[in-house]
Structures are given as C-alpha cells and as structure tokens.
C-alpha positions as CSV (number, residue, x, y, z in Angstrom):
1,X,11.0,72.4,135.6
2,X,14.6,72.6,134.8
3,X,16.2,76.1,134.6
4,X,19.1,74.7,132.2
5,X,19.3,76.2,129.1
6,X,18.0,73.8,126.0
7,X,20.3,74.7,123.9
8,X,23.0,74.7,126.5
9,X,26.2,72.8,125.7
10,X,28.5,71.7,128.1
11,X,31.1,69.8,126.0
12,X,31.3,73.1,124.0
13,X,31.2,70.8,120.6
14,X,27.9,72.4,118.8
15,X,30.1,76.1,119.4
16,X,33.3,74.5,118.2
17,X,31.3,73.2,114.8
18,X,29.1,76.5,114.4
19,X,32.6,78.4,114.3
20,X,34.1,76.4,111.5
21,X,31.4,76.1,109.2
22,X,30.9,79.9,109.6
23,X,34.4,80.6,108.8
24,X,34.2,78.1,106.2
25,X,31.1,79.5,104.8
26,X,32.8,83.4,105.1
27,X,35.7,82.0,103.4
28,X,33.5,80.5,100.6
29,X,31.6,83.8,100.3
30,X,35.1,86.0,99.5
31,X,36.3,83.8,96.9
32,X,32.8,84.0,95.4
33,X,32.8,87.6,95.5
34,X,36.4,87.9,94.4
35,X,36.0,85.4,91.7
36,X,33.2,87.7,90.3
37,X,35.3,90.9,90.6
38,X,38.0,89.5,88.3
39,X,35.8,88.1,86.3
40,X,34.4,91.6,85.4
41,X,37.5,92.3,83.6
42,X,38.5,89.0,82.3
43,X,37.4,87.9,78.8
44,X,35.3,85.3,79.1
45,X,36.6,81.7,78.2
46,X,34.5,80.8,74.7
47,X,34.9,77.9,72.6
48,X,37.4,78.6,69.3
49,X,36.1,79.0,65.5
50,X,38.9,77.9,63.3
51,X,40.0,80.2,61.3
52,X,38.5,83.2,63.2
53,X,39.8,82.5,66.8
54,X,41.9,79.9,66.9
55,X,45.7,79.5,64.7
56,X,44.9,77.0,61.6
57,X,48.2,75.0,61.7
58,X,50.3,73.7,59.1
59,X,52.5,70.9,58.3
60,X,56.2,72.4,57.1
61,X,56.6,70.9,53.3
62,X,60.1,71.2,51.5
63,X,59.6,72.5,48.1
64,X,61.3,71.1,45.5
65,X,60.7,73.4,43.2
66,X,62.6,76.4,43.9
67,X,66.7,75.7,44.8
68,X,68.1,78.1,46.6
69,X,71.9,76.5,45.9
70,X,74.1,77.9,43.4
71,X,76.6,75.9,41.0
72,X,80.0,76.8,41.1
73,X,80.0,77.9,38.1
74,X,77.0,80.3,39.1
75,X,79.1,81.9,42.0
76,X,82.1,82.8,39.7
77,X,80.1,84.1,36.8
78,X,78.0,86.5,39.8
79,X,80.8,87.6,41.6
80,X,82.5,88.6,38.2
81,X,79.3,90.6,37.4
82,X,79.0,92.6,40.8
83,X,82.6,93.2,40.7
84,X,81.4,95.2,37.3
85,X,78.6,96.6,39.0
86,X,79.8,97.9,41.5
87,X,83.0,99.2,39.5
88,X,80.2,101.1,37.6
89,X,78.7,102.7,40.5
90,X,81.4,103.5,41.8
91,X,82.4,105.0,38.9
92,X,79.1,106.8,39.0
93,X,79.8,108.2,42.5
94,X,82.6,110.3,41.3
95,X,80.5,111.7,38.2
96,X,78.4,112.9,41.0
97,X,81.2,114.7,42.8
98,X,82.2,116.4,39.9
99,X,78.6,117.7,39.4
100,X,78.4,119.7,42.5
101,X,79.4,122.7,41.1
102,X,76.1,122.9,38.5
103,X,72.9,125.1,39.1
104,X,70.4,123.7,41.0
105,X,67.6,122.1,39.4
106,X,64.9,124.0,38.6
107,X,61.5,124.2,40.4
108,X,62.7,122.1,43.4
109,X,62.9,118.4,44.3
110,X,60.4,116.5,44.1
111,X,59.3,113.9,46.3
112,X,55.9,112.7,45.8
113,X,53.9,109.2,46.8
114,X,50.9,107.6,45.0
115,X,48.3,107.2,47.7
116,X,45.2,104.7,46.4
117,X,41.6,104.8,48.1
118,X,41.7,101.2,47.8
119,X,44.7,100.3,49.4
120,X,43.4,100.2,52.8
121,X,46.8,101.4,54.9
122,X,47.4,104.2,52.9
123,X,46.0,106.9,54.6
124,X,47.7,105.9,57.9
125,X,50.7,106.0,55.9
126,X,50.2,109.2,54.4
127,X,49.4,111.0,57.6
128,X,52.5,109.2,59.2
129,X,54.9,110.3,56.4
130,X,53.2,113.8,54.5
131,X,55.7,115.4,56.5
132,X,58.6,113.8,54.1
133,X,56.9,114.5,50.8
134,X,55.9,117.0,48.4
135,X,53.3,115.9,46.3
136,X,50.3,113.6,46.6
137,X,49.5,111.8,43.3
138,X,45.9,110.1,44.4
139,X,44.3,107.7,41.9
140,X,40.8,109.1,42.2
141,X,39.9,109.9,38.2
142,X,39.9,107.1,35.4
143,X,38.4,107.3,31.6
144,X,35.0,106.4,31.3
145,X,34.7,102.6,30.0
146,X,33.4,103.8,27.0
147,X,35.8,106.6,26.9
148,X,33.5,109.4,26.7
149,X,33.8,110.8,30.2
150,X,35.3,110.6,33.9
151,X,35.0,108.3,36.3
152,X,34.7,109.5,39.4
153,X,34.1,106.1,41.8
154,X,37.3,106.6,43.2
155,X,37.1,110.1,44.2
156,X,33.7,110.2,45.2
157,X,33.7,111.3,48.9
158,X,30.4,110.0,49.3
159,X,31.3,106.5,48.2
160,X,35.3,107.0,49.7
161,X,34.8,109.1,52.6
162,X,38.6,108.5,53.7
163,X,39.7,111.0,50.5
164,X,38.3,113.7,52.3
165,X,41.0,113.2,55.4
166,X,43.9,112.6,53.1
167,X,42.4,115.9,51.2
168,X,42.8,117.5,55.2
169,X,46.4,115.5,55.5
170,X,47.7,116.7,52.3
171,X,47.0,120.5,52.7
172,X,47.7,120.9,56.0
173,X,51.7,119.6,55.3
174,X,51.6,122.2,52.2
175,X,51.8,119.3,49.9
176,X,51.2,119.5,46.0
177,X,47.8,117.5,45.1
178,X,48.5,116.0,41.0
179,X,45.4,113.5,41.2
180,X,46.2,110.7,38.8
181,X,44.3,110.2,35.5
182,X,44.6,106.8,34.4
183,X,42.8,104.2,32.0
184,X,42.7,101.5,34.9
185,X,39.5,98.9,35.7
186,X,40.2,97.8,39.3
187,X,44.3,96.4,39.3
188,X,43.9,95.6,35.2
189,X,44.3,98.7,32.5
190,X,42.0,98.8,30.1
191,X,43.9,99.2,26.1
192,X,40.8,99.4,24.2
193,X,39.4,102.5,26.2
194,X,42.3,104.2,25.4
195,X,42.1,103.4,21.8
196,X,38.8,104.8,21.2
197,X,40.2,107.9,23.6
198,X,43.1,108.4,21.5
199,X,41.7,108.1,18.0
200,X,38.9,110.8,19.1
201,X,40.4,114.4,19.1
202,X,37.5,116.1,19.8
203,X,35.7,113.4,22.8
204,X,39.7,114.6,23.8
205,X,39.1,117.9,23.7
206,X,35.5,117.3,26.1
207,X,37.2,115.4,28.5
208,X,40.2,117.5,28.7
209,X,37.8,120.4,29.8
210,X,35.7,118.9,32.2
211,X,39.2,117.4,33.6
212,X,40.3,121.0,34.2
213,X,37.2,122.4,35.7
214,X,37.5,119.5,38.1
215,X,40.6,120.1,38.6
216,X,40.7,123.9,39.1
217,X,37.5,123.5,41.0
218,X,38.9,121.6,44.1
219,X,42.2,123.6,43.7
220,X,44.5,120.6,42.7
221,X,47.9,121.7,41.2
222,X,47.6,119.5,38.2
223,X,46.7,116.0,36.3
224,X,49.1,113.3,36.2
225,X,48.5,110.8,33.0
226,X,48.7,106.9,33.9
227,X,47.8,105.3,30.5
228,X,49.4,102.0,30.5
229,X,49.1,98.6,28.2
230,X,48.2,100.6,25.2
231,X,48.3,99.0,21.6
232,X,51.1,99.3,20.1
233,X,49.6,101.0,17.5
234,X,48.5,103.6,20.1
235,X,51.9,104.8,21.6
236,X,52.5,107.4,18.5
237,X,48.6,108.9,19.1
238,X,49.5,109.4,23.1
239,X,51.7,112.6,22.4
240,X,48.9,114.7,20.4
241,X,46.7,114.1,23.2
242,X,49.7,115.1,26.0
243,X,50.3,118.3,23.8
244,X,46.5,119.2,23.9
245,X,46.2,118.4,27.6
246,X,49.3,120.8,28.7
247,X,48.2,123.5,26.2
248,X,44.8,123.4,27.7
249,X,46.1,123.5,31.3
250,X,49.2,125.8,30.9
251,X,46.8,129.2,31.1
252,X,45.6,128.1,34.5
253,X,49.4,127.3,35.8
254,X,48.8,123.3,36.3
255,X,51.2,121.2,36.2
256,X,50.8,118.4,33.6
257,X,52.8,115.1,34.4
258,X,53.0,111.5,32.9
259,X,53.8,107.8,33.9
260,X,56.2,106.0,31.6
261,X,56.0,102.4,31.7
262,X,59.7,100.8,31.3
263,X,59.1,98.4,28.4
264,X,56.6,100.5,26.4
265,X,57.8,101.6,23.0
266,X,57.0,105.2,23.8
267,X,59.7,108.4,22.7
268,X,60.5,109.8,26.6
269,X,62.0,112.5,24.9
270,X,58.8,113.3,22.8
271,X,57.0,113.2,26.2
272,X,59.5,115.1,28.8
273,X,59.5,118.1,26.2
274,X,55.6,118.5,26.8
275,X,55.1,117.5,30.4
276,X,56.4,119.3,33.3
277,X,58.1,116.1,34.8
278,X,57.5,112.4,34.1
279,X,58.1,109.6,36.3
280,X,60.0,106.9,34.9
281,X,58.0,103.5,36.6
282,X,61.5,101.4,37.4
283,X,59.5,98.0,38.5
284,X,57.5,95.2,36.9
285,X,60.3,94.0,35.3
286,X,58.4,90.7,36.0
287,X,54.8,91.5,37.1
288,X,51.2,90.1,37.4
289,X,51.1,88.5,33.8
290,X,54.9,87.1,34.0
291,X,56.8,84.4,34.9
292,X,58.6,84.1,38.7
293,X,61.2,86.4,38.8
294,X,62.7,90.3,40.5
295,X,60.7,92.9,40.2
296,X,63.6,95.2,39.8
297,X,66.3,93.8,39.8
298,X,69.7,96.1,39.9
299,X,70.7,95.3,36.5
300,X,67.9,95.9,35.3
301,X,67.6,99.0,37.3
302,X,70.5,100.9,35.8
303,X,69.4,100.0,32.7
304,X,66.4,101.9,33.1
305,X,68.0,104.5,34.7
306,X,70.5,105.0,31.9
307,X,67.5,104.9,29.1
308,X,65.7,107.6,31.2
309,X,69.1,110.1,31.8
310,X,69.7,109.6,27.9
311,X,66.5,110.7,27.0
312,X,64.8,113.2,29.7
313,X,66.3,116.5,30.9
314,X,67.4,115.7,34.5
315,X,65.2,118.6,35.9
316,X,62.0,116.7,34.6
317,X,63.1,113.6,35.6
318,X,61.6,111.8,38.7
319,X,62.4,108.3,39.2
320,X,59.5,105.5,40.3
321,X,60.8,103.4,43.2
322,X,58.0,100.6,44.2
323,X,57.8,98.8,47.6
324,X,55.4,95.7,47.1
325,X,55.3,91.9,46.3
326,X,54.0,89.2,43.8
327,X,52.9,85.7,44.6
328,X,53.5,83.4,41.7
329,X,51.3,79.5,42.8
330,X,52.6,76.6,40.6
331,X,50.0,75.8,38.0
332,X,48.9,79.3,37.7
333,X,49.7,81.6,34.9
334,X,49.5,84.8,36.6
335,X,50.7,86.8,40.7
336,X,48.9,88.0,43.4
337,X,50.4,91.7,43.9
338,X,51.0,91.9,47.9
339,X,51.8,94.3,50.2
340,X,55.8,94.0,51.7
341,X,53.9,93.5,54.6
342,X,51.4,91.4,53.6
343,X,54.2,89.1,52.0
344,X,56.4,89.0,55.2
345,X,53.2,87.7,57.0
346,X,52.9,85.0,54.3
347,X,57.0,83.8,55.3
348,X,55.8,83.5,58.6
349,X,52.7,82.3,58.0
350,X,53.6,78.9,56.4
351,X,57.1,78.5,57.2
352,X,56.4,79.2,61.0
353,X,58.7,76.5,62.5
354,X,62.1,78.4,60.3
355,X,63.8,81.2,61.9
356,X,63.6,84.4,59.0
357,X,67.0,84.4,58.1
358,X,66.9,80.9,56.8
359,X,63.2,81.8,55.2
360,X,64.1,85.1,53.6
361,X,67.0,84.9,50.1
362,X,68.2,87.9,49.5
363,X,69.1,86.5,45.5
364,X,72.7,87.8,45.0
365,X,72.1,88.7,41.6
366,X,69.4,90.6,41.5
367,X,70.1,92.3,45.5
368,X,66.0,91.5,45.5
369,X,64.6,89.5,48.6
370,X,62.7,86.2,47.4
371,X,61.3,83.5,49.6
372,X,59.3,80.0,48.6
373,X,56.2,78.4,50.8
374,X,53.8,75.7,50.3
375,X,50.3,76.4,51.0
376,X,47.5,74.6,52.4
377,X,46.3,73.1,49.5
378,X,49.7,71.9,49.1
379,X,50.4,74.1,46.0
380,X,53.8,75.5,46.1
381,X,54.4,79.2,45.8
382,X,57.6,81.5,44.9
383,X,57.3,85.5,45.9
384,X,59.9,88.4,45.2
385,X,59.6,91.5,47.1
386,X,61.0,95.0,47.7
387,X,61.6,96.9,50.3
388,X,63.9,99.2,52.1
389,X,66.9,97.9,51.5
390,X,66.1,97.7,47.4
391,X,65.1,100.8,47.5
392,X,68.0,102.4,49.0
393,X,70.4,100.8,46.5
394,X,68.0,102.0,43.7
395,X,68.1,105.7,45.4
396,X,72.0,105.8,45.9
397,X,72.4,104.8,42.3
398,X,70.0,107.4,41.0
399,X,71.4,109.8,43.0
400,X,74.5,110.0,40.6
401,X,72.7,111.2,38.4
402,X,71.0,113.8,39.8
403,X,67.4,113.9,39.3
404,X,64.6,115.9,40.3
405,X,63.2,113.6,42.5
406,X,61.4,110.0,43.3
407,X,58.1,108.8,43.4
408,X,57.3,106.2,45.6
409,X,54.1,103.4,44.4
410,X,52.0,103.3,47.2
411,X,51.6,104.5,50.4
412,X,50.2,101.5,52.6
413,X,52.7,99.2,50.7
414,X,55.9,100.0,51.6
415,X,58.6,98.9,54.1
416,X,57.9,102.1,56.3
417,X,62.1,102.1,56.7
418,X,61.9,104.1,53.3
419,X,61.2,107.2,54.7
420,X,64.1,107.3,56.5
421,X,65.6,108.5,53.7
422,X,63.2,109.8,51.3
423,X,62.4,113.2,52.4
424,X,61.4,116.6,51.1
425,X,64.7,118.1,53.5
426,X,67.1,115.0,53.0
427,X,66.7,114.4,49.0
428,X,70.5,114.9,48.4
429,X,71.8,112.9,51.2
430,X,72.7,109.4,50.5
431,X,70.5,106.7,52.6
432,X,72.0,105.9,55.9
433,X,72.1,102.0,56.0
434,X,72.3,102.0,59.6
435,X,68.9,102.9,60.7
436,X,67.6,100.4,58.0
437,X,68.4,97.3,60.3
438,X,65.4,98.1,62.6
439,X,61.7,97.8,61.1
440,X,58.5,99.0,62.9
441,X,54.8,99.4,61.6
442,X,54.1,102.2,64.5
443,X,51.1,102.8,62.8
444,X,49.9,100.1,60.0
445,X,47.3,97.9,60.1
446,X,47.6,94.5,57.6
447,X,44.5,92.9,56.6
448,X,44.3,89.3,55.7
449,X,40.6,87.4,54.4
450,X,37.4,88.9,53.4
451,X,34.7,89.5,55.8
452,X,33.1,91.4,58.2
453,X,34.0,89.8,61.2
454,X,37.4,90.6,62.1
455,X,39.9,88.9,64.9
456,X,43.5,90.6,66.1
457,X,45.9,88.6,64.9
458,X,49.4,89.9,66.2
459,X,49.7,93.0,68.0
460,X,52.8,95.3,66.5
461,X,56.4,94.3,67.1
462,X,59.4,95.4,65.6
463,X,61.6,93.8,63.3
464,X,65.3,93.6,62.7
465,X,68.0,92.5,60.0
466,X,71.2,92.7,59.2
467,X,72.9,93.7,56.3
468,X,76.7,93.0,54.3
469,X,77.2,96.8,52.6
470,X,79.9,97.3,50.1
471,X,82.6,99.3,51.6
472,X,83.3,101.2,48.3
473,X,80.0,102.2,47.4
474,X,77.6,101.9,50.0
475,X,75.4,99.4,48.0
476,X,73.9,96.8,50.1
477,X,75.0,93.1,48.6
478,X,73.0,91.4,51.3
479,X,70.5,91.3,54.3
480,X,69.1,89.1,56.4
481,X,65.9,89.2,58.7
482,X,66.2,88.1,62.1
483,X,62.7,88.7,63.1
484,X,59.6,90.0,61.1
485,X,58.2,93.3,62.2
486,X,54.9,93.2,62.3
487,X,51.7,95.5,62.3
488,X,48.5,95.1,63.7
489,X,47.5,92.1,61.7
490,X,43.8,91.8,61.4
491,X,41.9,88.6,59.8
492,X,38.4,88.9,58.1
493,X,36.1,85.8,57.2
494,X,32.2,85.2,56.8
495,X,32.5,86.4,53.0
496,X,30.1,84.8,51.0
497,X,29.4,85.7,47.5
498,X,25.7,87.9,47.0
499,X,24.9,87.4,50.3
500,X,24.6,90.1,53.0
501,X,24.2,90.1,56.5
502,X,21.1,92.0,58.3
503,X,22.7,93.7,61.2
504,X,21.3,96.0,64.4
505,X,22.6,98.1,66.5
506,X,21.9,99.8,70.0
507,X,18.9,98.1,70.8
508,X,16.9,97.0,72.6
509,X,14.5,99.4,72.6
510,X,10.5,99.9,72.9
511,X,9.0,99.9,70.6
512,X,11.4,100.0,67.7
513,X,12.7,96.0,68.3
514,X,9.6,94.7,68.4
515,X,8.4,96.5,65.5
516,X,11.7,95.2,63.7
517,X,11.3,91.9,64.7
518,X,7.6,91.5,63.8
519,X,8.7,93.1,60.4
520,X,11.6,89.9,60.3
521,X,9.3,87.3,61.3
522,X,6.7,88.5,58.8
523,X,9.5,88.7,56.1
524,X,11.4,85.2,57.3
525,X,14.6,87.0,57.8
526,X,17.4,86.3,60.7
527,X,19.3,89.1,61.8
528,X,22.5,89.9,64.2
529,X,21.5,92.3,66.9
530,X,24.4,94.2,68.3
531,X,22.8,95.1,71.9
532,X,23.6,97.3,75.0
533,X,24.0,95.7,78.1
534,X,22.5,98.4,80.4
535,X,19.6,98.4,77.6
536,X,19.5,94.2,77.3
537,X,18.8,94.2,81.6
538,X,16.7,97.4,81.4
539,X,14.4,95.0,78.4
540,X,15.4,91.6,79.5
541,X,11.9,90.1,77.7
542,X,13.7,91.7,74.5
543,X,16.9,89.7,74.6
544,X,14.7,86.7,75.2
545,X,12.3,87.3,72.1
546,X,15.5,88.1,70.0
547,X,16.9,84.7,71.3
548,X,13.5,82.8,70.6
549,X,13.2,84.0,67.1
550,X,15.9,82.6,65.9
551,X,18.3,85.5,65.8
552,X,22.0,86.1,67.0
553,X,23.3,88.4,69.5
554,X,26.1,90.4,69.6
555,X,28.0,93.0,72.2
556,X,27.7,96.4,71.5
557,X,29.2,97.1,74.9
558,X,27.3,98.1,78.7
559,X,27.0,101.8,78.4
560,X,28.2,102.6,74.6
561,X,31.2,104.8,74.8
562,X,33.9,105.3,72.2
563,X,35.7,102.5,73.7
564,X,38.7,102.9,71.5
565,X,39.4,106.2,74.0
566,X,39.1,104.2,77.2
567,X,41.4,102.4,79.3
568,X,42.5,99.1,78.7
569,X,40.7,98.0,81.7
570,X,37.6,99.8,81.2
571,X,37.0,98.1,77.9
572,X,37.3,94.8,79.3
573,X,34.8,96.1,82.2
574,X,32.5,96.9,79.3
575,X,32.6,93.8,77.3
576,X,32.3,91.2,80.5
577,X,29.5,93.3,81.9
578,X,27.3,93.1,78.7
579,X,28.5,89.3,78.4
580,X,27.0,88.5,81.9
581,X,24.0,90.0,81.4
582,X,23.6,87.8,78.2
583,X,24.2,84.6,80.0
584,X,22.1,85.7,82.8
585,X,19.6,86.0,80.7
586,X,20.0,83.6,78.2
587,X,22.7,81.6,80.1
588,X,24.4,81.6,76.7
589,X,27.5,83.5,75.9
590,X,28.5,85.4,72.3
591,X,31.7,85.4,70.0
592,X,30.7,88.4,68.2
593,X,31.2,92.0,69.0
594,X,30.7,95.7,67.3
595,X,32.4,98.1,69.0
596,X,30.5,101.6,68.9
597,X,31.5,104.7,66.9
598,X,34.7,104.8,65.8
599,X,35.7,101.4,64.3
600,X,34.2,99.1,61.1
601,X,35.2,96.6,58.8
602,X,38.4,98.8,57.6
603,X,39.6,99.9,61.2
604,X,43.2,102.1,59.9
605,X,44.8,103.7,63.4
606,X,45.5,102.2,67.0
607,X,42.5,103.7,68.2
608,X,39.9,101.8,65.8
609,X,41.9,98.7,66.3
610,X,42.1,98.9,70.2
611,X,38.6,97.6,70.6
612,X,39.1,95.1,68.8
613,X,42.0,94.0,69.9
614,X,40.2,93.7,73.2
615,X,37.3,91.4,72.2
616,X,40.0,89.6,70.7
617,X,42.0,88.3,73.8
C-alpha cells in the first residue's frame, strides 16, 4: 500500500484552480451582497403609466390665431397713450406728496385676503403670509338655494376640517375674521336667489339674525356681503337690506362690509355711507363669460379707481387687487379661471421647447402678461394673467390716492412676490420693484388632474424675470420671465365619474383580512389593499390570497411611521423593503403607494408632499 496522499498534487494545478474559483466565487458573493444593500434604498425600476409616471409629450404647433406683432401705426398710437399715462400718474404722485400733511385715516389700514376652502393652496398661503395681513375674509356662509336660510357646506368643519387650522392661523397673528356672505353656487352666483332674498324683508330679517348669532357665536368681527350678478332690477332693493344688516349688527360692534362689482349699476356712495368699508373688486374686466382679453388692464384700472375716489370716502375705501388667470380655447364660449401658478405651468407645459421670455407677452397696452398654446387636442388657447408685477403698478397707483387699504382675491392664487409689499407694517411704502425679479413657491403645492393617485411632478425651483421700470414713476412698462418658478407640482388621474375605489389600509391582519375578503368575494367586489411590509412577511399566505382573488396591492410602507418626518434615506429604506417582500412573495412588484398618517389626496406643506415625492422618483 502506498503511503501517498490521494488527493496529493504534485504539479500544484488542482490548488492553483481551487484558489481562483474561490476568489472568484468571494468576489461574486460581495457584489451580490452589495448589490442588495443599495438596492434597499433605491426605487425600484417599474414600467411607466403614461400620464401618471411618465412626461406625455407634445408636438410644438404655431398658432395662427393670436399675433403677437404690432402695426406701425399700433406702436405710435401706444406710445402716445402711455406717454399720457404715465403723465397722469405722475401727476398723481405729487397729489400724494401734498397729502402728507392730512390726519390719518381712521380705524387703521386695512390689509385683508380672501382665503376659500376650496382653493386647495390657500391655507399654506395664509399661514405663510397672516403675518402681513389684517383681516381674513373666508368664504364659508352662502344664501340658501331657495333663499330661506344659510349654507353652511363651506364652513362646516366636519365636512372642511382645514377651516379649523386657518381659524388657529388667523387668531394666533391677531387677525380680524369678516367671514364672507355671498349668493355663490360653486364658481357661478346665483341672481334668482338673491331676488327672492331681496324682495322678502322679513325671510331678511330671519336670516339676518341667525347670521349674527353665528357670527357672534364663534367670535368673528363681522359679515362681509358678496352679492354679485344681481338683476338689474335688483341693485335698488340691495341697500334696504345693507341698512337692516348694519343696524342689526351695530349693537354688537360688528363690522359690516360689502363687495362692489366694477360694472354693476349699484350707487357706491349709497353703499359706503352704510357699510363700514367696501372693497371696490378692480378685475374681471374680461372674465369667465367674455371674450379673450386683460383682466385689468391699467386703463381700465384708473378708471375704476377714479369712479371709486369720486364716490366712497377714502377711509372706507379698500381697493380689490386679484392674482389669477383665465383660459379662453377656440370654439368655446366661456374661460377656465386658473391659478398664476397653475397658468405658468400651462406656458411650460405645451410650449416646452421655447425659452419663457419668448412664451410670456407682457401686452404693452394693457402692462398685463398674456401667452398663447395649443393643446393636445390641437385646439388653440389664449390666457391673460396677473401677477406681481400688475399688482404693484395697480398698488403704486392707488397709493396716490390714499386709501384705507387692499384686498387681495385669493390666497393660494397669487404670485407669492405680492407680499413683498402688501403688508399690515409697509402699507404706505411704495413696492420695491427690485425684489420682484426673483419668484419662489417656498411653500405651495399646484395640483394638476383629478384623481386619487397622485405623482411629483417638479420639485420647487425659483424663478426669475426682468423688468423695464419707468424712471419717472416707478410703473413697470415691461417684464420678462427668464425661468418659471415653480412649486411642488402634483398630478392626479384615475377619476372616473360615480365610481369609487374600495381601498384598505394596514393590513394584513388575522382575522380581520380574511373576514374582509370573504365579505368581497361574497359581494364580487375588488379592492386596493395598502399593506405593511413587516405585517405582509409576518402573513405571507395573506398577500398570496389577496393576490389570488383578484385584488391589487399597494405599499403602505415596512414599519408604518409618519414617513413625511423621516430622513430622505429612511423613506426609501421603507418603501424598497416593503417592495421586496412583495416580489418575494408574489415575485411581482407595485406602482401604487399610500403613505401613512399625515398625507391624502390634498397633500398642502413639504411634509405631506415629501412622501410622495419619494415613491415618485
């Protein structure tokens, strides 16, 4: 018998293999293990949804419909008319200087903002700018549709639980709460309501009480009157009921106010005399129901602002400066009201391959921004807009003439550049055009679509502009956008008209998801079940019934924290790790996500839209 070894190897060539393949093999085994570490916080890699995940692109269409060149003739019959215009404000300007020595107005400045519940930005708005204000005019009461009580919808906190923080917001900057009482049915206002209202004295006199018991009850300061597209034959019936309102309220010390549209055929002086202050409404000069045109253009501006000086005493006088757009589509007869962000994302939107300052007119006539764009259906579309920049030429003018205050229309809508300078502490300074060049939405959120599932669109980044000023008044004569600021802009799909969507959340669990699902199966229903990761691997035969029966999954994170507080790197952690388990399970992946606790459908601060913004990457 031999005493070699049998696995001996002389030449050394099994050792010099068994080495290599090891090392191989160990080499194999830390990319395997590293892969899977960084996989853990990268998103997985899933197949785009048009429209939901991936960018729906669009040709670039010239529109023919909408010049933007001027005859020559044109430019010499504008420049004489801003030479006058100008001469007049200037001549304004020194009106003003002469003033200076008058009393004070009485009672204070005024500057307040309408916030609306419906207007989904506004309350990060108002918390981001109460601060700069002194009254909060919230729509939240309208006249009943047959005019014989209140409607409370808008108010409701059960049904709006948001009023409740701008309620918190409002008090704790001291500000003065005049809810808004108007005769409105969603964005139209309702004339024959008002008729049967106004031609009632004593359903008047009912409603006027229970207004003031709501009123004095939640310890408002007062009832502002928005009663607009009246009949004509209405108008003369609207001061007996102002008169009964303010001598039903002046006992407790509430302050009665009134909107006055600028084309109605209503006697401002009539109305001044019984209200404590109105505010004058200087927009719509073209609106929803009008041809393509400015919504305030500066003509048309001072011409308002003359009519109101002429006729209300300057110490009740608060002018109305809006910050929104209209979309007018060929072959319709009516505009979609946007917000000015909203609108500047439509610019971009379909005129993506333009740099903004060749996408953006800022009309030298009216000193109004206006743009054109062609949609997908390939209808063409013409929008005006206002924003900072119109506003601060409408707040320099109005300054001559000294006013109580301004009134902004709405919070959520507005270039957020306005409340630079319209503050509570800066109402006699004259805007400062310099710090209007930058733009930033620190704060906003922009929706776009209707739906419940929601996608990140654009993360916020500022914007900038440029603008000519006149060196004799201050008066902006143009501006041009270099790049679009932009908040978080969040799309929404997967509406579909009376149809909901059964959705679950947390699971699984024993013995409640299989009690649910023997409840669908019984009822032949499909549901979305939003499900823990650390619960889907602690209940793996859950998932897989789920799966079986027909329903979708969604993430609901790995251990359910308020991932909007987390790190950036922890929410990823918690999104991959409840994917894996899914297609470990399942060996499927999902597009849809909830994120627990703090953010829904109408996410409004960074911290709802963080998660979101994660599951969207």
């Amino acid at each position: 018998m031999s005493d070699r070894a049998v696995f001996f190897d002389p030449t050394h060539r099994r050792w010099w293999w068994i080495k290599r393949v090891g090392t191989l093999l160990g080499l194999l085994a830390v990319v395997a293990t590293s892969v899977w570490l960084v996989s853990l916080f990268t998103v997985p890699l899933l197949p785009g949804v048009p429209g939901i995940t991936g960018v729906i692109r669009r040709t670039l269409r010239r529109s023919i419909r909408f010049p933007r060149h001027q005859s020559q003739l044109q430019v010499y019959l504008l420049q004489r008319e801003r030479k006058k215009l100008l001469a007049a404000i200037a001549d304004q300007q020194k009106i003003r200087r002469a003033r200076t020595a008058l009393p004070p107005i009485k009672g204070g400045g005024i500057v307040a903002a309408f916030y609306a519940p419906w207007q989904e930005t506004g309350l990060n708005s108002l918390r981001a700018n109460a601060s700069h204000m002194t009254h909060l005019m919230p729509s939240w009461v309208h006249l009943a549709e047959n005019a014989k009580g209140l409607d409370f919808h808008d108010w409701d906190p059960v049904l709006v639980p948001h009023n409740k923080d701008a309620l918190d917001i409002a008090r704790s900057n001291n500000l003065n709460i005049i809810p808004v009482f108007s005769n409105a049915q969603m964005s139209d206002f309702d004339a024959k309501r008002v008729h049967v209202f106004l031609t009632n004295p004593k359903q008047q006199d009912l409603i006027i009480s229970d207004l003031r018991r709501w009123v004095l009850a939640n310890h408002f300061q007062g009832i502002n009157v928005d009663f607009e597209n009246l009949l004509e034959g209405d108008y003369p019936l609207y001061l007996p009921f102002l008169q009964r309102l303010k001598t039903a309220f002046a006992p407790y010390h509430l302050v009665v106010s009134a909107d006055l549209e600028s084309s109605a055929p209503l006697n401002w002086r009539a109305v001044s005399s019984v209200c404590d202050f109105v505010v004058v409404m200087a927009y719509d000069e073209h609106g929803e129901r009008s041809k393509p045109g400015p919504i305030a253009s500066i003509g048309w501006y001072r011409d308002i602002l003359d009519r109101a000086v002429r006729s209300v005493p300057r110490e009740k006088l608060v002018i109305g400066l809006a910050n929104y757009a209209y979309d007018w589509m060929q072959g319709r007869d009516w505009a979609d009201p946007l917000t000015y962000q909203g609108a500047l994302l439509m610019a971009e939107k379909y005129r993506s391959t333009e740099k903004p300052e060749d996408v953006v007119d800022f009309d030298a006539d009216a000193l109004n921004p206006t743009f054109w764009y062609v949609d997908d259906n390939g209808k063409e579309h013409e929008v005006w807009f206002l924003d900072a920049i119109t506003a601060a030429n409408q707040w320099m003018i109005a300054e001559n003439y000294g006013l109580r205050g301004v009134a902004v229309w709405v919070l959520g809508s507005t270039d957020p550049s306005i409340w630079t300078f319209i503050h509570r502490d800066r109402l006699t300074q004259p805007p400062n055009m310099g710090v209007l060049r930058d733009v930033s939405f620190p704060y906003d959120v922009e929706f776009v679509g209707d739906g419940e599932v929601s996608h990140v669109d654009a993360l916020p980044t500022k914007g900038s502009r440029s603008l000519e000023i006149d060196p004799q008044t201050g008066v902006a004569l143009d501006e041009n956008y270099h790049a679009y600021p932009k908040s978080f802009v969040i799309s929404r799909t997967g509406y579909k008209p009376k149809q909901i969507a059964l959705t679950i959340d947390d699971g699984p669990a024993e013995p409640y998801t299989d009690d649910i699902l023997d409840e669908l199966k019984q009822a032949h229903v499909k549901a979305t079940f939003f499900l823990i990761g650390q619960n889907a691997e602690r209940y793996p035969y859950l998932v897989r019934r789920i799966w079986n029966e027909g329903h979708e999954i969604g993430n609901h994170t790995f251990t359910h924290p308020n991932i909007g507080a987390v790190s950036a790197s922890q929410a990823r952690l918690e999104l991959t790790a409840t994917q894996r388990v899914f297609q470990s399970l399942l060996h499927r992946s999902t597009l849809l996500f909830r994120p627990p606790y703090n953010a829904d459908a109408e996410p409004n601060s960074a911290e709802e839209v963080r998660p979101i913004a994660v599951a969207s990457e």
